[in-house]
RODO-2510 file (C-alpha; in nm, 4 decimals, decimal comma):
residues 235
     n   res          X          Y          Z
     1     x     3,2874     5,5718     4,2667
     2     x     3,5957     5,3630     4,1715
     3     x     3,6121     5,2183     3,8522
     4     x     3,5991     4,8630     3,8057
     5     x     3,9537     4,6655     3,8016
     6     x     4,0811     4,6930     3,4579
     7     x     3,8540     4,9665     3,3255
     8     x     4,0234     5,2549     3,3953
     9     x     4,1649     5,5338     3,2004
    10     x     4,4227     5,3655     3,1341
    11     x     4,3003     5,0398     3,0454
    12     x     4,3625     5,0483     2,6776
    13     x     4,7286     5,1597     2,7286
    14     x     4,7791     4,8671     2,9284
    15     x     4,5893     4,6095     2,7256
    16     x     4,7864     4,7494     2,3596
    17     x     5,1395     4,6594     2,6250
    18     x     5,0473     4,3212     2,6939
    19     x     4,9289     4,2078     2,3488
    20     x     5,2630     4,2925     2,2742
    21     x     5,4352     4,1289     2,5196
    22     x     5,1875     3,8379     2,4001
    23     x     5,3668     3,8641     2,0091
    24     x     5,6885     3,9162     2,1583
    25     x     5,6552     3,5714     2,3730
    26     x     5,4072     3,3572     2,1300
    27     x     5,7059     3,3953     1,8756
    28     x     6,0277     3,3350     2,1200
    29     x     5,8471     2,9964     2,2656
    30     x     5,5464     2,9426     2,0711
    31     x     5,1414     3,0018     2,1070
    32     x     5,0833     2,6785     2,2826
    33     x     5,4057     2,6230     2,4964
    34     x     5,3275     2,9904     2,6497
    35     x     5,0975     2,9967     2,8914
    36     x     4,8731     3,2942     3,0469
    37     x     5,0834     3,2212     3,3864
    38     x     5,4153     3,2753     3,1383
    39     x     5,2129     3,6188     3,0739
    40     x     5,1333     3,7666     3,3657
    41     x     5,4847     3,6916     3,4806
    42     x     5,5588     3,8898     3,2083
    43     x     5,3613     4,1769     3,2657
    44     x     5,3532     4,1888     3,6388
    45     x     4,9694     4,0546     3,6650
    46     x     4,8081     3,7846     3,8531
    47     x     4,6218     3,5567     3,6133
    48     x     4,3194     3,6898     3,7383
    49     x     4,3701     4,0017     3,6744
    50     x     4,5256     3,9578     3,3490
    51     x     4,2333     3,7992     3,2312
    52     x     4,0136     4,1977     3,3086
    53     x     4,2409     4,2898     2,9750
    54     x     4,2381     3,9559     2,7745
    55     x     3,9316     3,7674     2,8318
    56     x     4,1343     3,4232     2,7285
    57     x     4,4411     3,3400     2,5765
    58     x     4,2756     3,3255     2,1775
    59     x     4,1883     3,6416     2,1952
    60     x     4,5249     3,7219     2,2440
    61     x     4,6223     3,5542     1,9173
    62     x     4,3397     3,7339     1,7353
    63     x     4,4472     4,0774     1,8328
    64     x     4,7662     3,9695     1,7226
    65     x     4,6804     3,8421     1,4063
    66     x     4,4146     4,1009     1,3716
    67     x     4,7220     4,3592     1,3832
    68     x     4,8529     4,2350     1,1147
    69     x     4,5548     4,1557     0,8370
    70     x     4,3370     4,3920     0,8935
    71     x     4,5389     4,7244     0,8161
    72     x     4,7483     4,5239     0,5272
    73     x     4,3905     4,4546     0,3969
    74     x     4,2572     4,7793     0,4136
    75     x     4,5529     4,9251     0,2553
    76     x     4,5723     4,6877    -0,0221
    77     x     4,2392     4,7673    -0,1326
    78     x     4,2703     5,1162    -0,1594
    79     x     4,6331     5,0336    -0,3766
    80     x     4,4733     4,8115    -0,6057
    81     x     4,1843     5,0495    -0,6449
    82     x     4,4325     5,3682    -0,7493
    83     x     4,3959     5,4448    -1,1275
    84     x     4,7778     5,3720    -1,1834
    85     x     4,9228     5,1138    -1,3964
    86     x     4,9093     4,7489    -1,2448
    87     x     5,3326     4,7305    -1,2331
    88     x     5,3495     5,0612    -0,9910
    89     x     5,0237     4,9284    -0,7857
    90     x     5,2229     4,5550    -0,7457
    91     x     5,5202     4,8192    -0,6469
    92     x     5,3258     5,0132    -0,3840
    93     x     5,1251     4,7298    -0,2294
    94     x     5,4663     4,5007    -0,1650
    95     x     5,6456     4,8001     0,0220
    96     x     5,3151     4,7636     0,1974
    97     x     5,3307     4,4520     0,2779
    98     x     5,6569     4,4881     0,3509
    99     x     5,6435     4,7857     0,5794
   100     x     5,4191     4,5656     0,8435
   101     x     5,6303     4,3017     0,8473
   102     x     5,9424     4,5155     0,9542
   103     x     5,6891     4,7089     1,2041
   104     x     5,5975     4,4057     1,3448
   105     x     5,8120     4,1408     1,3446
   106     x     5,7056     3,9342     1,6265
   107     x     5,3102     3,9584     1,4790
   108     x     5,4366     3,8604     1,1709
   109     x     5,6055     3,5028     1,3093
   110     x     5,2849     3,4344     1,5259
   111     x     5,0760     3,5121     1,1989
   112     x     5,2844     3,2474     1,0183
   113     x     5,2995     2,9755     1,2777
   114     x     5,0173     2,9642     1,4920
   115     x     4,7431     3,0873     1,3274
   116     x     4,6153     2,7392     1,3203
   117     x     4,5392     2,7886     1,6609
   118     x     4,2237     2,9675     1,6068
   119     x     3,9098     2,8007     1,5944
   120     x     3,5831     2,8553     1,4453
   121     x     3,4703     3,1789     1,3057
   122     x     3,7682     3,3717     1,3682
   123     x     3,9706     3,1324     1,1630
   124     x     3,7919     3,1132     0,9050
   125     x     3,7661     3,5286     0,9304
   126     x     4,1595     3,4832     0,8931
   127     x     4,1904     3,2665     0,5901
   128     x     3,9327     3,4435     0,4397
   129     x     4,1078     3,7748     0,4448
   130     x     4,4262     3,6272     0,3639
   131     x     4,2601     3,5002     0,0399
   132     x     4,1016     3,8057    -0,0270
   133     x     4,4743     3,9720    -0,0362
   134     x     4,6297     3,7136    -0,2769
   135     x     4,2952     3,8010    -0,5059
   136     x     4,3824     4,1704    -0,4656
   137     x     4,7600     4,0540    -0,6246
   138     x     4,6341     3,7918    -0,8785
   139     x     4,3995     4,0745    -1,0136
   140     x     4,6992     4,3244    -1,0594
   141     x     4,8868     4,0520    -1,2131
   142     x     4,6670     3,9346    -1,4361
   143     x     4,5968     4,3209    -1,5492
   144     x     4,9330     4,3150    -1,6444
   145     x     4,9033     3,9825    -1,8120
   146     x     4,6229     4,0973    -2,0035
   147     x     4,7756     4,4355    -2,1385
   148     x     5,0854     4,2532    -2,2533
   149     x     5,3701     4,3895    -1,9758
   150     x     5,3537     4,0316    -1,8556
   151     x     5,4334     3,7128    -2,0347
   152     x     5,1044     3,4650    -1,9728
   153     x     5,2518     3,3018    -1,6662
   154     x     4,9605     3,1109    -1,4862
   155     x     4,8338     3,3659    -1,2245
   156     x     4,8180     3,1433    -0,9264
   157     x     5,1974     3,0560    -0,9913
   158     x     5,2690     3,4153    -1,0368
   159     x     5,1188     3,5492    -0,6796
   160     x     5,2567     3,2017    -0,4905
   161     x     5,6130     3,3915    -0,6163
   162     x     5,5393     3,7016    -0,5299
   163     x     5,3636     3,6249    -0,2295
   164     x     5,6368     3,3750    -0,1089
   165     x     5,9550     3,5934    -0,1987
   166     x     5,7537     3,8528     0,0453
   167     x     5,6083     3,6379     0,2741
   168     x     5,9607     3,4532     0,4256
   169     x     6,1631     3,7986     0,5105
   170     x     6,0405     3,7785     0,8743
   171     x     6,2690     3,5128     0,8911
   172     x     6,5563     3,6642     0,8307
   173     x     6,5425     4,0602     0,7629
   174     x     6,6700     4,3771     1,0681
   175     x     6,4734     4,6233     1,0972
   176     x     6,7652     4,8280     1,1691
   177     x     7,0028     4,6953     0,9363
   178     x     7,1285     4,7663     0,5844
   179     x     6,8230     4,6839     0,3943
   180     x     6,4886     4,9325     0,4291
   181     x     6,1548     4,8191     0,3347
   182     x     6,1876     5,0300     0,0476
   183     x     6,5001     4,8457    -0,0411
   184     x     6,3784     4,5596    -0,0560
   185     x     6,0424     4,6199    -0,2372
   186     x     6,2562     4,7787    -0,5317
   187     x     6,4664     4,4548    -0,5351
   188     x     6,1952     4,2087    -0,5032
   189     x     6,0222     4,3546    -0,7411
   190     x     6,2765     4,4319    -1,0139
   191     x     6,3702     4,0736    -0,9659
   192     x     5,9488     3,9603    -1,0294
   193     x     5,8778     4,2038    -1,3021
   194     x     6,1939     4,1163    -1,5183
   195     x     6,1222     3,7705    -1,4605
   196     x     5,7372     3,8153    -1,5691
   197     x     5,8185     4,0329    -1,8604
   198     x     5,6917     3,9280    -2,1835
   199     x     5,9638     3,9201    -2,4221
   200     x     6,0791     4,2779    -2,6240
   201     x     5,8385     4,4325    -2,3416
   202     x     5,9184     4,7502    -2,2404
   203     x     5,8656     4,7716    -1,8608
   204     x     5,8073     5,0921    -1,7572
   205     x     6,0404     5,2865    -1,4860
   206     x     5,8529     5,2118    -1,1670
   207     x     6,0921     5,3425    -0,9558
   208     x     6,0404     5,6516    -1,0413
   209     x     5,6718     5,6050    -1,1289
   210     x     5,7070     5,5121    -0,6819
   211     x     5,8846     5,8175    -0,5851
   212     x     5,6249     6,0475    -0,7481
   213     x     5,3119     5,9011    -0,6307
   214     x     5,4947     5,8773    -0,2557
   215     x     5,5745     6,2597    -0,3518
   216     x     5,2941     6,3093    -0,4713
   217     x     5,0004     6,1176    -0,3054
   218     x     5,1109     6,2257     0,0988
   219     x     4,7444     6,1128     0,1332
   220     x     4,7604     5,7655     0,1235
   221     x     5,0522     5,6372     0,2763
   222     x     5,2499     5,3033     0,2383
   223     x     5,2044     5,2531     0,5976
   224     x     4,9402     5,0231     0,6571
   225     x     4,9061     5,1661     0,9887
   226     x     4,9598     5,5041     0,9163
   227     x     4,5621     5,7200     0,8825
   228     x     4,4582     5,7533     0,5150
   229     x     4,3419     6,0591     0,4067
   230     x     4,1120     6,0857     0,1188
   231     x     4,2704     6,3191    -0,1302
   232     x     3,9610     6,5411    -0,1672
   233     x     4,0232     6,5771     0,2389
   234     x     4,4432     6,5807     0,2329
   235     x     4,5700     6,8995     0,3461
***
């Protein structure tokens, strides 16, 4: 017996496509100038049928935003729980952060601008996981606050910079230009942790504190998307 329309085999295939095309169109016109007619123009669907994959327009935005938070999140977590010194765990989680927001540029514009657009429990899901990852960063600077490597800058103050030197290179950064994610999490962060130093610190060398856990530690990659392995499991 046929399946029914939109449940196929294929269905998730399909569905992962046009929550991209979604991203890709919320962020050239906008969440609420783009409407599910714009869509299934878009993806060659009637509005009916587009709606077998979708279920409504918000749940477009969710998946989108979902895309976004939810593997940062995850991966953040397991950084800030690594038994490594708070400077290389700042280090690690902003090529994180920084990795998603090159592999998903157009998420990362419809994350900024229209998450207002949700209502009820799934935005207040949002802003409570992105306050749970500016905890996970005022933690790791306050650690290094607290152990000296830091000068006492107010913590709030300190992730607002770190968060907002991050947070605004959708705006302008190529995924295929000069600058890798790498690239810029070394600069961005050489530029935070000399400015946060307490004076006659001696930072340590986290660039090269980086390239041996990423040598080192194939088991949890900087990829937020990317599978992490438990070490105990890692090949």
């Amino acid at each position: 017996m046929p399946r029914p329309p939109g449940h196929g085999p294929d269905f998730e295939v399909r569905r992962q496509k046009i929550i991209d095309t979604a991203a890709e169109l919320f962020a050239r016109q906008g969440y609420a100038a783009t409407s599910v007619n714009d869509l299934g123009r878009a993806v060659g669907l009637a509005k009916g049928a587009l709606y077998y994959y979708i279920g409504s327009k918000e749940n477009l935005l969710i998946e989108i935003q979902s895309r976004v938070m939810a593997p940062l999140l995850a991966r953040a977590r397991q950084i800030a729980g690594l038994d490594e010194e708070p400077l290389l765990r700042l280090r690690l989680l902003s090529e994180s952060l920084l990795t998603i927001i090159y592999r998903r540029l157009d998420h990362i514009w419809v994350y900024e601008h229209d998450y207002r657009s949700l209502t009820g429990d799934y935005l207040q899901t949002l802003l409570r996981q992105r306050s749970d990852f500016e905890q996970l960063v005022t933690g790791l600077l306050t650690e290094a606050i607290e152990e000296g490597t830091f000068r006492p800058v107010h913590p709030r103050l300190a992730t607002l910079q770190f968060l907002n030197l991050h947070n605004h290179t959708y705006q302008w950064v190529k995924p295929e230009g000069r600058w890798s994610a790498a690239d810029l999490s070394r600069e961005y962060c050489s530029t935070l942790f000399r400015g946060f130093a307490a004076p006659g610190a001696a930072l340590p060398d986290v660039e090269e504190q980086a390239a041996r856990f990423k040598r080192d530690r194939t088991d949890l990659p900087l990829d937020p998307e990317a599978v992490w392995e438990p070490a105990s499991l890692a090949s």
